[in-house]
C-alpha positions in Angstrom: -24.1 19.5 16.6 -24.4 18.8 12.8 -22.0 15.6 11.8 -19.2 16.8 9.5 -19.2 16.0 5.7 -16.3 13.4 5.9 -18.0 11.2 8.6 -20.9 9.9 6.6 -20.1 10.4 2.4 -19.2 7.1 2.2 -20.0 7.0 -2.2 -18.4 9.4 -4.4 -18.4 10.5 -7.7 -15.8 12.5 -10.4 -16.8 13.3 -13.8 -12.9 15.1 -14.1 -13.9 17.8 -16.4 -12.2 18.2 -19.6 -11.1 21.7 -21.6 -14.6 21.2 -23.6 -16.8 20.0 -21.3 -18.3 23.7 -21.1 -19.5 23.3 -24.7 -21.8 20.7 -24.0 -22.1 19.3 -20.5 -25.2 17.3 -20.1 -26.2 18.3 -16.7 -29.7 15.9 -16.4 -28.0 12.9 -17.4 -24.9 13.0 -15.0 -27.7 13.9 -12.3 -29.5 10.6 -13.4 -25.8 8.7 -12.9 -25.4 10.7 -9.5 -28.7 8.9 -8.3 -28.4 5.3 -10.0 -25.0 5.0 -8.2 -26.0 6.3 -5.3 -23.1 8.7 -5.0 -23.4 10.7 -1.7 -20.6 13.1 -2.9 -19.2 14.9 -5.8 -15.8 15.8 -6.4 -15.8 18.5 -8.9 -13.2 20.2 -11.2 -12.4 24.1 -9.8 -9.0 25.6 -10.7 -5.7 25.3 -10.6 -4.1 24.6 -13.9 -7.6 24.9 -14.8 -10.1 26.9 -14.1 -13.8 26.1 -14.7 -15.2 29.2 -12.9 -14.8 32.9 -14.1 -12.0 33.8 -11.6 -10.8 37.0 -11.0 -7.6 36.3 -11.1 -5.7 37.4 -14.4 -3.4 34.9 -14.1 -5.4 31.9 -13.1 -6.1 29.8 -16.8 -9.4 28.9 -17.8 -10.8 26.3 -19.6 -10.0 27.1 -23.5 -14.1 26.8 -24.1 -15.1 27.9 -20.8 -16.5 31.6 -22.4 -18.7 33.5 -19.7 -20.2 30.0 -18.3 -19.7 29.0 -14.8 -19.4 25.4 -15.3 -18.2 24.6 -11.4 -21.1 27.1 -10.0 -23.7 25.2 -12.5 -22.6 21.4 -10.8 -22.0 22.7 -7.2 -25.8 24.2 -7.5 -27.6 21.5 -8.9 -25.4 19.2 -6.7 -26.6 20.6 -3.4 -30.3 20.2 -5.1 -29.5 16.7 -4.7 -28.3 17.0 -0.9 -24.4 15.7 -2.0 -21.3 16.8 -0.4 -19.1 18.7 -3.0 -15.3 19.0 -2.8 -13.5 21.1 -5.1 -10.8 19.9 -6.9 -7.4 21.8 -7.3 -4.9 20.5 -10.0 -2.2 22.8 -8.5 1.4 22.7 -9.5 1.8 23.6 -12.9 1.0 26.7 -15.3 1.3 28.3 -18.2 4.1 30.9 -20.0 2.2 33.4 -19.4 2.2 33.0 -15.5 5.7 32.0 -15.4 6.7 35.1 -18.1 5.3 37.4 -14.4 6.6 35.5 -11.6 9.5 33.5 -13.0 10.8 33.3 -9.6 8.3 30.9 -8.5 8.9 27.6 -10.4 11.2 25.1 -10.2 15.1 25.3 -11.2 17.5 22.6 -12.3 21.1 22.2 -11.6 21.3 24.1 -15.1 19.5 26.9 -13.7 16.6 25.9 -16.5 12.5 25.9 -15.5 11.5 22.3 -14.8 8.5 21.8 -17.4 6.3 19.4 -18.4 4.9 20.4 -22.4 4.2 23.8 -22.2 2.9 23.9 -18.2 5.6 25.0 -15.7 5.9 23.4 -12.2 6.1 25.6 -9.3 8.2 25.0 -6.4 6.5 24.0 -3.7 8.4 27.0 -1.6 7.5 29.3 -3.7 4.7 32.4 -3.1 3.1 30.0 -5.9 2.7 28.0 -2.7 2.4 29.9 -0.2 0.4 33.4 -1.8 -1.3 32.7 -5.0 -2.8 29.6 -4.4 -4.6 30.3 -1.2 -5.7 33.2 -2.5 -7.3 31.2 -4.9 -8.8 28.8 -2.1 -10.4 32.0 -0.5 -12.1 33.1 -3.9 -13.2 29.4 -4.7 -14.8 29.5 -0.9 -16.4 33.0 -1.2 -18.0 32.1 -4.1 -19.4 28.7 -3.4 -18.7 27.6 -0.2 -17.3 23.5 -1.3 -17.6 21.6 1.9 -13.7 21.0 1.1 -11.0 20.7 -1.2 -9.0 17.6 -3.2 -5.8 18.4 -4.8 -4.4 16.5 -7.3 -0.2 16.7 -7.9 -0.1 19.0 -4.7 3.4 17.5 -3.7 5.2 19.2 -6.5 8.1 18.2 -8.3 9.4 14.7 -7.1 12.7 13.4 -5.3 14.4 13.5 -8.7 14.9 17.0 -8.9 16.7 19.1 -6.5 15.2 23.0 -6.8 17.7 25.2 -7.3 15.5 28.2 -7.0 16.6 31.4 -4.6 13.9 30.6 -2.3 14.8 26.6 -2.0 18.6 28.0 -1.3 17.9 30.2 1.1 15.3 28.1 3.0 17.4 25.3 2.9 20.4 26.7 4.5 18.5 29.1 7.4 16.5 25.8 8.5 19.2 23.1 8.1 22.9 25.0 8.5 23.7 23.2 5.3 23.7 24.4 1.4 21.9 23.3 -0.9 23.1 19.9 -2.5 22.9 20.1 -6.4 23.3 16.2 -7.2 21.7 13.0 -5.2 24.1 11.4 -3.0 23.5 9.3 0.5 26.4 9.8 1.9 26.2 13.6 1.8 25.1 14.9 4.9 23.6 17.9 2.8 21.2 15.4 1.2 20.2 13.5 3.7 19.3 16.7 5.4 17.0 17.6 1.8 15.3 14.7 1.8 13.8 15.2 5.6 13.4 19.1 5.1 11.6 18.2 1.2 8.9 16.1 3.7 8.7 18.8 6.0 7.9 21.4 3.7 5.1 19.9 2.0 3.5 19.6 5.4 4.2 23.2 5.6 2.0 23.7 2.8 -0.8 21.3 3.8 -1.2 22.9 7.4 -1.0 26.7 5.4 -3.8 25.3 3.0 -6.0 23.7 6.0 -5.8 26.7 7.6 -6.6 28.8 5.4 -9.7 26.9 4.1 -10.8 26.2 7.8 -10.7 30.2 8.4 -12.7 31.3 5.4 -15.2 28.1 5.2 -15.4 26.9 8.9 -13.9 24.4 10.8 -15.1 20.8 8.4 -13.7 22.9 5.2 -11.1 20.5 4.6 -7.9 20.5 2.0 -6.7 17.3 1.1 -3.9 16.5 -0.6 -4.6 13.2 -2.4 -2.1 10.4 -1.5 -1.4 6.8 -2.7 -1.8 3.6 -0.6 0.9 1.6 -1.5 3.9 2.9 0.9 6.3 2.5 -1.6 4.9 5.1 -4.1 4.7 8.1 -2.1 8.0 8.3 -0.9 9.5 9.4 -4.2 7.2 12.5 -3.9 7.8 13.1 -0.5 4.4 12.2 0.9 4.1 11.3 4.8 1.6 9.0 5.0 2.3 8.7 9.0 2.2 12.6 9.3 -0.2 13.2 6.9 -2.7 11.2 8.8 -2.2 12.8 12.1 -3.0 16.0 10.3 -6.6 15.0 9.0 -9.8 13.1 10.1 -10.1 11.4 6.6 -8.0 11.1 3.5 -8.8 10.8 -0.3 -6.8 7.8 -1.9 -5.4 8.2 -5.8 -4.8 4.7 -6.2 -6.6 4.3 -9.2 -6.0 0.3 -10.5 -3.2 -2.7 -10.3 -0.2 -2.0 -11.9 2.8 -4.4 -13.1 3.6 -5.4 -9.2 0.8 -4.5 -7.0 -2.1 -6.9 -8.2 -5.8 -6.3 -7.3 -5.1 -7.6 -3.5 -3.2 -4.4 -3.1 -6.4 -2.5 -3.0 -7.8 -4.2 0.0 -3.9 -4.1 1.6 -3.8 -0.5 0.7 -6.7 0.6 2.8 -6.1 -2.0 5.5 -2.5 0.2 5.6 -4.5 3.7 5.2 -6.6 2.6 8.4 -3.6 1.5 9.9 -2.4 5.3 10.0 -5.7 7.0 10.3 -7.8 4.9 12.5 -10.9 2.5 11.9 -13.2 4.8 12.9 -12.3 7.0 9.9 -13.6 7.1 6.1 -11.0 6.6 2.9 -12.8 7.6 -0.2 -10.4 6.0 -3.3 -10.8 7.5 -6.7 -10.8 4.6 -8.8 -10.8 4.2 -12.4 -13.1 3.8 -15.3 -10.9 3.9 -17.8 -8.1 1.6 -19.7 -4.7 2.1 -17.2 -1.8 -0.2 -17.1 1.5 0.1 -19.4 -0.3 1.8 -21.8 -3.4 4.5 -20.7 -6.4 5.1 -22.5 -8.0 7.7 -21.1 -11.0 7.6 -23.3 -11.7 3.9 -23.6 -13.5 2.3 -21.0 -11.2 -0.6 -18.4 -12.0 -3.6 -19.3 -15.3 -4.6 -16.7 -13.7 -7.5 -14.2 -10.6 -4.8 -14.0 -12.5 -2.4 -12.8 -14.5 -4.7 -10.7 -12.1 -6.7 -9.4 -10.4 -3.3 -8.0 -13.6 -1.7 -6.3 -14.5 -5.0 -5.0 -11.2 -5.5 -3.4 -11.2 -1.8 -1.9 -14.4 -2.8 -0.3 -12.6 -5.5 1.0 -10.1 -3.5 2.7 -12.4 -1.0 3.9 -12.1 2.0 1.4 -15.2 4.4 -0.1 -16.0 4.1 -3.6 -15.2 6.9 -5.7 -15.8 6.8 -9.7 -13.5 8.5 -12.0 -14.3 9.2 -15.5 -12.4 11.2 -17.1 -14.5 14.2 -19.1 -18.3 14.4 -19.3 -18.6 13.1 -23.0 -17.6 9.4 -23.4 -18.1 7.8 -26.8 -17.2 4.4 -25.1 -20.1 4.2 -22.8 -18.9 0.4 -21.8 -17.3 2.3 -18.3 -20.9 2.8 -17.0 -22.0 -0.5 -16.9 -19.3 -1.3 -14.6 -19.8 1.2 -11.8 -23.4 1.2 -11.1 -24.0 -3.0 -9.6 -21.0 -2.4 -7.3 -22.2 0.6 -5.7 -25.4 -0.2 -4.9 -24.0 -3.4 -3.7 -22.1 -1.2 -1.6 -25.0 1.0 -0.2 -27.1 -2.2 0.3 -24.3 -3.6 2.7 -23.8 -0.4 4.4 -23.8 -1.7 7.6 -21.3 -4.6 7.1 -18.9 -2.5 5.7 -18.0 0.0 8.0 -17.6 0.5 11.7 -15.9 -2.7 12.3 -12.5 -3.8 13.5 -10.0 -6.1 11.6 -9.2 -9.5 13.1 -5.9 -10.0 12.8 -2.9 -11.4 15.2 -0.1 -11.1 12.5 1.4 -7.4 11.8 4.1 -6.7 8.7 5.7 -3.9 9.1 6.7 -0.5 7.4 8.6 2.8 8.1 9.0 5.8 5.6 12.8 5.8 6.6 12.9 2.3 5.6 12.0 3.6 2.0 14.4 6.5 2.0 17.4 5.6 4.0 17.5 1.7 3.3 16.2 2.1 -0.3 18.0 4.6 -1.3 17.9 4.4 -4.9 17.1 0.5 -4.9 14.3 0.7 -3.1 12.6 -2.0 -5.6 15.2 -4.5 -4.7 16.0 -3.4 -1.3 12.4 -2.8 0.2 9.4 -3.1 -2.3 10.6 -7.5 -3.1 10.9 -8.1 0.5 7.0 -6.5 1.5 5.8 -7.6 -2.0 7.1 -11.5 -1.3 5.3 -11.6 2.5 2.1 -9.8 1.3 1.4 -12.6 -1.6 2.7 -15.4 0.9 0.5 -14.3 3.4 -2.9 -13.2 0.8 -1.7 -17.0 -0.8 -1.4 -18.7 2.4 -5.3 -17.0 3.9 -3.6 -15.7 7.0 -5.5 -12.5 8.2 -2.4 -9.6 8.7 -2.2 -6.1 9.2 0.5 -3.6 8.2 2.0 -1.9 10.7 3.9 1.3 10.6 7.3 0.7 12.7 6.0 3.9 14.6 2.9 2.0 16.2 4.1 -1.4 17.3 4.0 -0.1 21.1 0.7 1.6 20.1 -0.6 -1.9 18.2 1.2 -4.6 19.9 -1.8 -5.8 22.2 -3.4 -6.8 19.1 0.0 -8.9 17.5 0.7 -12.4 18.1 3.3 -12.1 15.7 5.4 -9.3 14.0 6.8 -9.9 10.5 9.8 -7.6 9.7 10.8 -7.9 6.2 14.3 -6.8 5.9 13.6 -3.5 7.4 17.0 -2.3 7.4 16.4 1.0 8.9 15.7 1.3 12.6 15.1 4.3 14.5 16.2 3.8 18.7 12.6 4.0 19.7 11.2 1.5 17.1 14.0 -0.8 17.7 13.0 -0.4 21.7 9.6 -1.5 20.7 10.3 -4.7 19.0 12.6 -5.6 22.4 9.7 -4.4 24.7 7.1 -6.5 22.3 9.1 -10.0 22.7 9.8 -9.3 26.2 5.8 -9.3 26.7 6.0 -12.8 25.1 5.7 -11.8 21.1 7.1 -14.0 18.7 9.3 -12.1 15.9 10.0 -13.2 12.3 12.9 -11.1 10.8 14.8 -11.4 7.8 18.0 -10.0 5.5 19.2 -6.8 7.1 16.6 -5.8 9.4 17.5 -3.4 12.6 21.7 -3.3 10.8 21.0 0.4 10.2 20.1 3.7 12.1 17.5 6.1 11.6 20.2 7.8 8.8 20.7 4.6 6.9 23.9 4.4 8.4 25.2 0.9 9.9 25.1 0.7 13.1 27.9 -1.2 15.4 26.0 -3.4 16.9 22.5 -4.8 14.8 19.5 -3.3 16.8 18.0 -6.5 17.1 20.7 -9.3 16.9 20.1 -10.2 20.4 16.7 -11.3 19.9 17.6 -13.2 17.0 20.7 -15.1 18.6 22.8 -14.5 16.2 26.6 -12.3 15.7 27.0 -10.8 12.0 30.3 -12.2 10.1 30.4 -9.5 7.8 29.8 -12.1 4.7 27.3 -12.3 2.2 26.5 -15.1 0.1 25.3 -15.4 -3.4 23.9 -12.8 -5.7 23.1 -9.2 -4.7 21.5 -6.3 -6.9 19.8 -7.2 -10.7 19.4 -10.8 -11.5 20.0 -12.4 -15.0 18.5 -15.3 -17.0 21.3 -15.6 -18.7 22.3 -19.1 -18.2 26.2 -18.1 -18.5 25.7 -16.6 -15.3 25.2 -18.4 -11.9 25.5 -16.3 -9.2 21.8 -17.3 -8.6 22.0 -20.7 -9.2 22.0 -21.8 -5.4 20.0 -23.9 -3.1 18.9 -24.2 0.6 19.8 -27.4 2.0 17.1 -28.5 4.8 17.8 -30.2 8.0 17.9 -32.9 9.3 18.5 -34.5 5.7 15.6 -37.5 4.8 16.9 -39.2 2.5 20.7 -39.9 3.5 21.5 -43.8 3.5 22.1 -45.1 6.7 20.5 -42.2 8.8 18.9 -43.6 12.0 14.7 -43.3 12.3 15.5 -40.7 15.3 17.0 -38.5 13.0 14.3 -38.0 10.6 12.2 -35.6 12.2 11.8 -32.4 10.9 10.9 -29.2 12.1 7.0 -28.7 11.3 8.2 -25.3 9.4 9.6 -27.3 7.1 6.1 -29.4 6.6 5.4 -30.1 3.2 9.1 -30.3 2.4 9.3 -34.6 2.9 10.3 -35.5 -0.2 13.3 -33.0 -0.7 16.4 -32.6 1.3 17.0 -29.1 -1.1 15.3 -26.1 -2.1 16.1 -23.6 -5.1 17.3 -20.0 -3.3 18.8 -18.1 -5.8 18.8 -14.8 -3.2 20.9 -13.0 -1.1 22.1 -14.6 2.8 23.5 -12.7 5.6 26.5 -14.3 6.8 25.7 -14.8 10.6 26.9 -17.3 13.5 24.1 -18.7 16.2 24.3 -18.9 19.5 24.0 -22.0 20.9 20.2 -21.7 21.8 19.5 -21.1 18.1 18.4 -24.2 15.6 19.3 -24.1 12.3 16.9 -26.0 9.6 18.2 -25.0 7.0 21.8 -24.3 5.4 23.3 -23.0 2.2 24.5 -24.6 -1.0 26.8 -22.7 -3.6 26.5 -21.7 -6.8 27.6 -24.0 -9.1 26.9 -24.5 -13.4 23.4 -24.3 -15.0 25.3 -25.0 -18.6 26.2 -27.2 -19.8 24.2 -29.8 -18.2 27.5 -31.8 -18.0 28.8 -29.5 -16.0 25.5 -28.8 -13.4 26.6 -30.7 -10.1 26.9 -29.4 -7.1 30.4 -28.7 -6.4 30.1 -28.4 -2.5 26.9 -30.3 -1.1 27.3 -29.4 2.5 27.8 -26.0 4.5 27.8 -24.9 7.9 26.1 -21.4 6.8 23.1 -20.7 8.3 19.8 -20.2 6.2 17.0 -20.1 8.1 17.2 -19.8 12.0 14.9 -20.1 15.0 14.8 -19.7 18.9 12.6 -19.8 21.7 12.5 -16.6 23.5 12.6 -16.6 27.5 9.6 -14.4 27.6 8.3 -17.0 25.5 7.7 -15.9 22.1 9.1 -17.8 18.9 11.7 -15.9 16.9 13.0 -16.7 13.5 15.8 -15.3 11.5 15.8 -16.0 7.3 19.3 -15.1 6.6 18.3 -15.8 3.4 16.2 -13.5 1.6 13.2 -16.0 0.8 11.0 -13.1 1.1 12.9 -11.1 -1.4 12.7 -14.0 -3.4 9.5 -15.0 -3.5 8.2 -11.5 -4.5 10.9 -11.4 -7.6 9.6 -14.8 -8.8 7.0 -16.4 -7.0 8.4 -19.8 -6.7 5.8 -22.0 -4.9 8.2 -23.6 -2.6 9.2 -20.0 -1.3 5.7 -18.8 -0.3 4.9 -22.0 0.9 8.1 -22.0 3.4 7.1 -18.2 4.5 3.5 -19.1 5.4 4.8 -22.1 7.8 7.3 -19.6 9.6 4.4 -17.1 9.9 2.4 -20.2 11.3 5.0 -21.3 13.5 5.5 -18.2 15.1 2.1 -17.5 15.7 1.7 -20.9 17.8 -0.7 -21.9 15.3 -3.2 -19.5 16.9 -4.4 -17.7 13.7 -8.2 -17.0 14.0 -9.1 -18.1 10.4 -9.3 -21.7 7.9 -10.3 -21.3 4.6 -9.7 -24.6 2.6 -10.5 -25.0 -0.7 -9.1 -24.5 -4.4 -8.4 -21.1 -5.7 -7.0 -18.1 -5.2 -8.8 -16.3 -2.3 -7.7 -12.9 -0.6 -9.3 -12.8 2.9 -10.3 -10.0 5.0 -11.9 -10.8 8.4 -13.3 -8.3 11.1 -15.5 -7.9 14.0 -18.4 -5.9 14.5 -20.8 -6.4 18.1 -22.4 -9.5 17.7 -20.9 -11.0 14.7 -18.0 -11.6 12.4 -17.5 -10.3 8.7 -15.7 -12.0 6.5 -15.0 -10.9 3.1 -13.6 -13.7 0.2 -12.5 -12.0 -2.9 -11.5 -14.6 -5.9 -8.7 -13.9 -7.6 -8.0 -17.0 -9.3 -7.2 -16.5 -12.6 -6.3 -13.0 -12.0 -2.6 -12.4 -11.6 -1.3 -12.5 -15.4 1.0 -9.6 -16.2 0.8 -8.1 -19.0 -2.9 -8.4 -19.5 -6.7 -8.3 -18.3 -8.9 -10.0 -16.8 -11.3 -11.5 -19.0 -13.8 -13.8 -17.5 -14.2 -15.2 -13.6 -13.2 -18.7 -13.1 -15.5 -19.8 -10.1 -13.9 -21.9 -7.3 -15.2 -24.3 -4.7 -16.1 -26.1 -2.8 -14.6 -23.7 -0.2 -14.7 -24.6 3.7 -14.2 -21.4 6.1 -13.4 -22.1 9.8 -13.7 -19.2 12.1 -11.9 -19.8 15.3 -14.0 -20.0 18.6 -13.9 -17.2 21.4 -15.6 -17.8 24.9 -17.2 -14.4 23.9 -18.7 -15.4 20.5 -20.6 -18.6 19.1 -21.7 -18.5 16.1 -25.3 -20.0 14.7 -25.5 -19.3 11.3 -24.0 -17.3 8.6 -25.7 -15.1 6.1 -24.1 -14.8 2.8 -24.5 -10.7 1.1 -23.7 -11.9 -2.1 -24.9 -15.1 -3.0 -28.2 -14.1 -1.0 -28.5 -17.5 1.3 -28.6 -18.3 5.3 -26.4 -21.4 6.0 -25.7 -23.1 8.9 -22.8 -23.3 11.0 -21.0 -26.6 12.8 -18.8 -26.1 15.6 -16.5 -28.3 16.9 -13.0 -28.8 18.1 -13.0 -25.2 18.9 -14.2 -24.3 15.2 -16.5 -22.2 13.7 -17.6 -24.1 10.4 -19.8 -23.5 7.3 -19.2 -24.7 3.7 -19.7 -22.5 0.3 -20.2 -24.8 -2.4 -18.7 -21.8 -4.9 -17.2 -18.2 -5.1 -17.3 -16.2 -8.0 -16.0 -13.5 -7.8 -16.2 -12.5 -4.2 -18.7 -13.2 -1.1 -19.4 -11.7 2.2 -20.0 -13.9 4.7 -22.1 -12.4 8.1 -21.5 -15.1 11.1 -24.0 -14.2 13.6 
């Protein structure tokens, strides 16, 4: 039986055509770029709000130079010359007057009974026979005509969560499959809502099980439609994208996470897919479209991304086990700068083939996610309430060199063979059945680390009477919360934030006895303070008395005048930080306060630093990888038969925002310690970048070997 398309295109291309690429499209020289990238598939411009094909459809808009040329037939036919898989892309969700002048039934309605627009396009409603009619007819003829070995989709979700379609066929569909009517403003206490935003998920799986149907009918079974999605899981929620349901649905996905933005940084990329695998399985391919041209607060969709952004990105999608996929945007680029970028990396990538796929992560430390987490805890502060919290454990972990996997809440009883430790970052929302897992997984000896809110709400977002997961922590809620909540200020008249951590035992009180003095070794690093700046949120709890408390919490007192900044009361009993030993014997810890929120609002050393020895802690200082050495290094490890891969990625230097990267800043020495197994001893390791064999020393139950430098990233094959 013939392998399908989306099991072996692991190097893609997009030249995303342009209105006057018909005019002039120079066919030999993007063949030329297809073969010195070694792209093994094309994804290629089709229709939609666009067509680049003579369709037969009246209402379907062409490309304004597109004449009688057949500019899609031209590039499928001279791609399958080259032996490349071709997916046609859709751009599906908006159109002109015209269309909307004949079927003005079909598009989104506001509150005010106005067409939702965009310029002059109109966006359809995702219910609509837009939906559900037009554009599978369209898939048919697109099929018929040139049989695509699939489909990408850009903007297939529709209109996002901050518009409520008031259309007839969104009020009647709402109220025969909920009981409810249709809410017309946004509000989470509403049962009617709450209901909207489940059935607005649902029915864009509606529409991607209609479009895979009808493209599997008409072009066999492998004649996939994919709806691109994002990575990141706190970006698709506001569009109503499952990533959880959407994977079940499909053997691969297509990933439109183009570049870093303000908050993710490059190490998102390699997190991203690492989250994408997560859902979809190891076994499976993740083609990411990512860009060639300027993106950030400003887009330039002519000029070519500066080169170390876009290498930085690919390099660290490699990392985290995604397909390459170049995106330039129209066929004719007067800043030809973009192409210099592309083609080293992927024929890095095809030269490393066998390193980079069909391997498993190694990884004893699992962070955790839920899409009701995003909607029913976040509400409408999911940046504060959800995105701080994951973004401050994913930097202390990527700082800190600890190998960890996100998890969706969904999987821990799927996963938890593979988890030493589970990290849940204020994951407020708990469904029964996740909260049963997390009991189940410390009962089997896990070790826990849990923080702000997590397990305080049901599957609804509303609080629940009892905390799903209070009993593991040892601890009874007091209904109090200390210090600031919601937007902080700089202003220096307000000092809400202006609070501290007090760490215990104290070191540096007169008289205390030598006996006293020993701290707990999460608090290593910490000897020469008794304090630490919070400036967060803490959850008023009491322990039980088989909980130890290390650290406590210090009010808010003056920053101005500096007269006036001294601590008005030194000493609390108000837990901070809290930890147990489990019967089963797993290590739990509780951070009342919201270091993790913290640290991903400000990066304060001292935050990430106490986050990475909790994570330690808890993990019985079992963690499978060392990597010593100055710099900034995100670390991916996994296992293939026979050997370890580990990928180093550089980053130093590289997480200024506002701006570029502009030059590399080497780092080393770098020592990397790979933790023995009885099954594996390794003899040497083989470097895929810096193209040398090294040796490797093993003691004390250590793998060593020494790099004397990094530039920007290396691949290290222990064998």
């Amino acid at each position: 039986m013939q392998t399908p398309w989306y099991r072996y295109t692991r190097r893609w291309g997009q030249t995303n055509l342009s209105e006057l690429d018909p005019l002039d499209y120079d066919a030999i020289w993007w063949r030329d770029y297809w073969r010195r990238t070694a792209v093994q598939g094309l994804i290629v411009n089709a229709g939609g709000i666009v067509a680049f094909y003579p369709s037969r459809f009246a209402l379907h808009y062409r490309a304004a130079s597109l004449g009688d040329r057949d500019l899609f037939g031209e590039i499928v036919a001279l791609a399958r010359t080259e032996g490349l898989t071709v997916l046609a892309r859709m751009d599906s969700n908006r159109a002109d007057e015209r269309f909307y002048r004949m079927h003005p039934d079909w598009f989104v309605v506001d509150t005010n009974g106005e067409p939702c627009r965009v310029d002059d396009r109109y966006i359809a409603c995702v219910n609509s026979d837009y939906y559900k009619v037009y554009l599978p007819n369209v898939l048919e003829e697109i099929i018929d005509f040139y049989s695509p070995d699939g489909f990408a989709d850009n903007s297939w979700t529709g209109v996002g969560r901050h518009v409520i379609c008031q259309c007839e066929t969104c009020q009647r569909k709402f109220r025969d499959e909920t009981g409810y009517t249709l809410p017309t403003v946004a509000n989470w206490y509403d049962p009617a809502y709450r209901q909207w935003i489940k059935w607005s998920y649902r029915c864009r799986l509606e529409n991607w099980d209609l479009n895979n149907r009808i493209t599997q009918a008409r072009g066999g079974p492998d004649c996939l439609w994919l709806g691109m999605i994002n990575g990141d899981p706190i970006r698709p929620h506001t569009a109503f994208c499952d990533l959880k349901e959407i994977a079940m649905r499909s053997p691969t996905l297509l990933s439109d996470q183009q570049s870093r933005d303000e908050w993710t940084g490059f190490e998102q990329n390699g997190l991203s897919g690492k989250l994408l695998h997560g859902v979809l399985g190891w076994d499976k391919l993740i083609p990411e479209s990512m860009a060639t041209y300027v993106r950030g607060a400003h887009t330039f969709r002519k000029a070519a991304n500066p080169f170390l952004e876009t290498r930085f990105w690919m390099i660290e999608g490699f990392a985290g086990g995604v397909s390459p996929w170049w995106h330039h945007i129209g066929a004719r680029q007067d800043d030809r700068r973009q192409f210099q970028t592309v083609e080293p990396l992927m024929r890095w990538h095809a030269d490393n083939e066998a390193y980079l796929y069909d391997r498993e992560p190694v990884a004893n430390v699992g962070l955790l996610w839920s899409q009701e987490n995003l909607d029913f805890y976040g509400r409408d502060e999911v940046r504060e309430r959800v995105q701080l919290p994951w973004r401050g454990f994913t930097a202390a972990l990527t700082r800190a060199r600890i190998p960890y996997l996100p998890v969706h809440a969904d999987h821990v009883r799927r996963d938890a063979d593979r988890f030493a430790v589970l990290i849940l970052p204020d994951l407020g929302v708990m469904t029964d059945a996740q909260a049963a897992a997390i009991h189940t997984f410390v009962t089997r000896g896990g070790s826990l680390v849990v923080t702000g809110r997590s397990g305080c709400f049901d599957a609804w977002g509303n609080p629940r009477p009892t905390p799903a997961l209070d009993d593991l922590l040892g601890v009874y809620r007091t209904d109090k919360r200390f210090g600031v909540e919601g937007e902080h200020t700089s202003s220096w008249d307000v000092y809400t934030a202006h609070t501290y951590l007090r760490l215990l035992p104290e070191l540096h009180q007169p008289g205390a006895p030598s006996a006293d003095m020993a701290r707990h070794p999460i608090l290593s690093g910490f000897d020469e303070t008794d304090i630490l700046a919070f400036g967060g949120t803490l959850e008023g709890v009491a322990p039980e008395v088989s909980v130890n408390v290390l650290a406590t919490y210090i009010p808010p007192f003056p920053i101005y005048p500096p007269e006036f900044s001294w601590m008005r009361e030194t000493h609390t009993n108000i837990p901070a930080l809290l930890i147990r030993e489990h019967p089963a014997g797993g290590r739990i810890v509780y951070l009342a306060a919201d270091l993790d929120r913290c640290y991903g609002r400000q990066r304060l050393p001292d935050h990430g630093n106490l986050l990475a020895n909790v994570v330690c802690w808890a993990a019985r200082d079992m963690l499978p990888l060392r990597v010593d050495g100055p710099g900034y290094l995100d670390c991916h490890l996994y296992r293939q038969p026979g050997r370890f891969i580990l990928h180093i990625v550089n980053l130093s230097g590289c997480r200024a925002w506002p701006g570029y990267v502009e030059e590399t800043l080497p780092v080393g020495p770098v020592h990397v310690a790979l933790r023995l197994t009885d099954e594996f001893a390794p003899q040497r390791v083989a470097l895929q970048v810096g193209m040398q064999i090294l040796p490797v020393h093993c003691a004390d139950g250590w793998a060593g070997v020494e790099l004397p430098a990094i530039v920007d990233h290396e691949m290290l094959v222990f064998t």
